[in-house]
N, C-alpha and C positions, 0 to 999 in steps of 0.2 A: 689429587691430594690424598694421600692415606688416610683410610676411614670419613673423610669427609671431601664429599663432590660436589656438592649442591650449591654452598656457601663458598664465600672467601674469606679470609683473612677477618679479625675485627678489631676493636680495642681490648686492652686485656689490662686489668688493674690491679693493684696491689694490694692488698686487706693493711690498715696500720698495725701489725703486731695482735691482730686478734686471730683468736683461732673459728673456724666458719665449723660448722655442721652440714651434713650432707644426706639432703634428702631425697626420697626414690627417685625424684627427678633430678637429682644432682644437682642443685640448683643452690648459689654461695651468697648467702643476704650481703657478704662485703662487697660484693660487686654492684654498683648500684650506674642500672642504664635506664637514662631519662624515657622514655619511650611518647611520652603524651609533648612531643615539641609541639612549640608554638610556631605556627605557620604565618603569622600576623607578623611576625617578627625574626622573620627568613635571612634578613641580611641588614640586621642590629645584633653591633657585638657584643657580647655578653659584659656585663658591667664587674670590674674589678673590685671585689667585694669581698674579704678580708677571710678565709678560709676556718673554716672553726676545726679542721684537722690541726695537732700540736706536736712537734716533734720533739722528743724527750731527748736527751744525750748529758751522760756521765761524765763524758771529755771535759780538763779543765777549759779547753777552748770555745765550750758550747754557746759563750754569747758571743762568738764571732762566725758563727754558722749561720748562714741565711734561710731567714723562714718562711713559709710556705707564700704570703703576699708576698715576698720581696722578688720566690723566683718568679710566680705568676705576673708581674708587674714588672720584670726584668723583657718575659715575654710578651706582653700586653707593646712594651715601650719599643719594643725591636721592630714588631710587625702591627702594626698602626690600621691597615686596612680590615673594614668588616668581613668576617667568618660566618657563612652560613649557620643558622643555629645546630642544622644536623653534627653538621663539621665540628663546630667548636662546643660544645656539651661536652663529647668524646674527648674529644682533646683536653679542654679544663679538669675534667675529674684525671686522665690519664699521668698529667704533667704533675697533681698534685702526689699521686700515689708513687710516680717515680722520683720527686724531692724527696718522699719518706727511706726509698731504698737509696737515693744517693747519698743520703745525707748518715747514713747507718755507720759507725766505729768499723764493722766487716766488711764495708763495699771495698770494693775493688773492682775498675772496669773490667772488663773480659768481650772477646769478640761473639761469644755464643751469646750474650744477651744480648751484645748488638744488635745482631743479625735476629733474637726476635722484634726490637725494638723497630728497626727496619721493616721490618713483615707484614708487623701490624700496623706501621705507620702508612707503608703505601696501600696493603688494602682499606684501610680507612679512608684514605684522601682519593680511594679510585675514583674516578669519572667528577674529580674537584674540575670548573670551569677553566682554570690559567695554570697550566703545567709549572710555569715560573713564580706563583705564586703559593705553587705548592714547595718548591723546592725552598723559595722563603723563608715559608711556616718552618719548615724542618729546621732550618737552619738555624732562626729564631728559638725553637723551643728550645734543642740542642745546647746551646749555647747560653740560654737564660740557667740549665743547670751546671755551668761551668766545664760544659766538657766539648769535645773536641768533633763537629758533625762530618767534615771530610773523615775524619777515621774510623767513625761510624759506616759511612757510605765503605770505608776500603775492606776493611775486615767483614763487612757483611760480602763482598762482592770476591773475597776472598775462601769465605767459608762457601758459598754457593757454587765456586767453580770448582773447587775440591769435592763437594759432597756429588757432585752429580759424575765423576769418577769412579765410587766408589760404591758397595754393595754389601749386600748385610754383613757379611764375614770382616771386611775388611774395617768399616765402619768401626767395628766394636773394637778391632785386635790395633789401636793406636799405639800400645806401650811399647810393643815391640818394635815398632817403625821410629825412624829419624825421618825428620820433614818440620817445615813450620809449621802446617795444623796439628799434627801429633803432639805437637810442643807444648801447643796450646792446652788439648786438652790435657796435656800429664799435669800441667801446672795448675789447672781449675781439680783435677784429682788430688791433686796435692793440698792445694790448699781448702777443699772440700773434705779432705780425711782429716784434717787436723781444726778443721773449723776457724782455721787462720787466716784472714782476708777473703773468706767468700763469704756472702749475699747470696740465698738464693732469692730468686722471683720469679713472679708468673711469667716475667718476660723472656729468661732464661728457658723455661721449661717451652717456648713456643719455640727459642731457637733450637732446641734440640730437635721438635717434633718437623722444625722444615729441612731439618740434615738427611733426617728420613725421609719425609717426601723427595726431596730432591732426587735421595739414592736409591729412589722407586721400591724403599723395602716397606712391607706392608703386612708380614708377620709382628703381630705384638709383640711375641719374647724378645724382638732386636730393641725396644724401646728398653724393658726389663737389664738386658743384659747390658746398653752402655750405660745408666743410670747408676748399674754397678761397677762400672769402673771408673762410673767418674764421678764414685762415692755420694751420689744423691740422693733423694730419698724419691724412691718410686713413686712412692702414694701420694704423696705432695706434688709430683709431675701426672698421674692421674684424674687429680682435683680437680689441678687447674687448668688441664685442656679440658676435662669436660665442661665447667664455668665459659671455658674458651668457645667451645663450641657452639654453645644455650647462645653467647652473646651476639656470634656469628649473624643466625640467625633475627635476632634483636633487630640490629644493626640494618642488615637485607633489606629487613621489611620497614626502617624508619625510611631509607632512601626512595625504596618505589613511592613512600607517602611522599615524598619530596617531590619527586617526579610528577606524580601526578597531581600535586597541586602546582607545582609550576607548568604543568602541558593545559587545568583548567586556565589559570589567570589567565595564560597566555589567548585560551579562546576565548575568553571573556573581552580582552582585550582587543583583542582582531574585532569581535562582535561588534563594540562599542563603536570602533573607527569604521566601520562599515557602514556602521547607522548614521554614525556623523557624518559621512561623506555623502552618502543617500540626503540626509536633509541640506546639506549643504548644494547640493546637484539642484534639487527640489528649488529650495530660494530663488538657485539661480533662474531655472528654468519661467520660475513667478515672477520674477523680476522682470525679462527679457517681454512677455506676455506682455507684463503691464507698459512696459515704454514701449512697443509696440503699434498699441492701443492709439 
């Protein structure tokens, strides 16, 4: 991955409409990762419990927009089985900060945020126990906000097979070319220059940063120079990979705790049945002694 090898992929969230501050550690208070999980409560799903996030909207239709419990609760009602608490913390705050951008007068889907949505969804759910479980989830969350998860999965999987064709030069100079990803992005340029149906979000700026990686470019100016032509705002795609990155990290190090509190139970467990089998042997062994006798 460009500029980052260590880590993978992690959750990445939305601030509602505030502006963060950025300290030498680069570190964005709007992002908030539970990090102290409850381990006692490893595989109890989190309780549906009424979001104190509020989405504002000017539209005369805003009381027919769905609020932040109802998508939560859309998703709670789709996928019914318990979520590891690692898993689903991520996911509960993630689902709610992407209501706030879906629910936005300027959203407009686009497959670049797809494809970070995507990114971040599979490195999160890496090494989930049931492959079909995960695919579920997606499925689930996807669709609790009204949108369309096969088109998710196509356009991610279409931006991916393109990007890894392609190389710093080519990457940037889209305007000039005919093709459907070029299309794509002239129309996210377009409606980014005129601030007419786009949304940025942090999950937009992850699919930009994995078009790069895919296209093994690893000079910073190629980030710089497509952000310019596809009228975004650099600094805003700076922020929030480095928040990206911090969370990365976050993330890593909740799962080895998961790990290895599920590697101790499990010796704890073996231990237990070992000993109960020992005395059980034991009994018999008294037993046999005594009619014996």
């Amino acid at each position: 991955m460009a500029a980052v090898t260590s880590v993978s992929f992690s959750a990445i969230t939305q601030s509602a409409e505030r502006k963060s501050s950025v300290s030498s550690s680069r570190s964005i208070d709007t992002f908030r990762f539970r990090s102290n999980f409850s381990f006692d409560s490893v595989n109890v799903r989190s309780s549906n419990s009424t979001s104190r996030f509020v989405v504002h909207c000017t539209s005369s239709s805003a009381a027919d927009l769905p609020t932040v419990a109802d998508t939560k609760m859309k998703f709670l009602t789709a996928y019914k089985r318990p979520i590891p608490t690692v898993y689903n913390t991520v996911l509960q705050e993630l689902i709610v900060q992407q209501h706030l951008t879906r629910y936005k007068k300027s959203y407009q889907y686009d497959p670049v945020f797809a494809l970070g949505f995507v990114t971040v969804y599979d490195q999160l759910m890496e090494g989930y126990p049931s492959e079909e479980d995960r695919n579920a989830i997606f499925k689930a969350y996807v669709e609790a906000l009204k949108e369309d998860p096969e088109q998710y999965r196509a356009d991610a999987q279409k931006l991916e097979e393109w990007a890894r064709t392609q190389n710093a030069n080519t990457l940037v100079d889209f305007s000039s070319k005919d093709g459907e990803i070029e299309n794509i992005f002239k129309d996210i340029a377009q409606r980014a220059g005129t601030k007419d149906g786009f949304c940025y979000s942090r999950l937009f700026a992850v699919g930009l940063f994995r078009l790069l990686e895919l296209a093994n470019v690893t000079d910073p100016t190629i980030l710089e120079k497509l952000c310019a032509a596809l009228n975004v705002n650099k600094k805003s795609v700076d922020r929030d990979l480095d928040v990206y990155r911090n969370l990365l990290s976050k993330l890593v190090q909740a799962k080895e705790l998961l790990k290895e509190y599920v590697e101790r139970e499990k010796k704890k467990r073996g231990e237990r049945e070992t000993q109960k089998a020992n005395e059980t042997v034991t009994k018999c062994l008294g037993d046999y002694q005594y009619a014996g006798r």
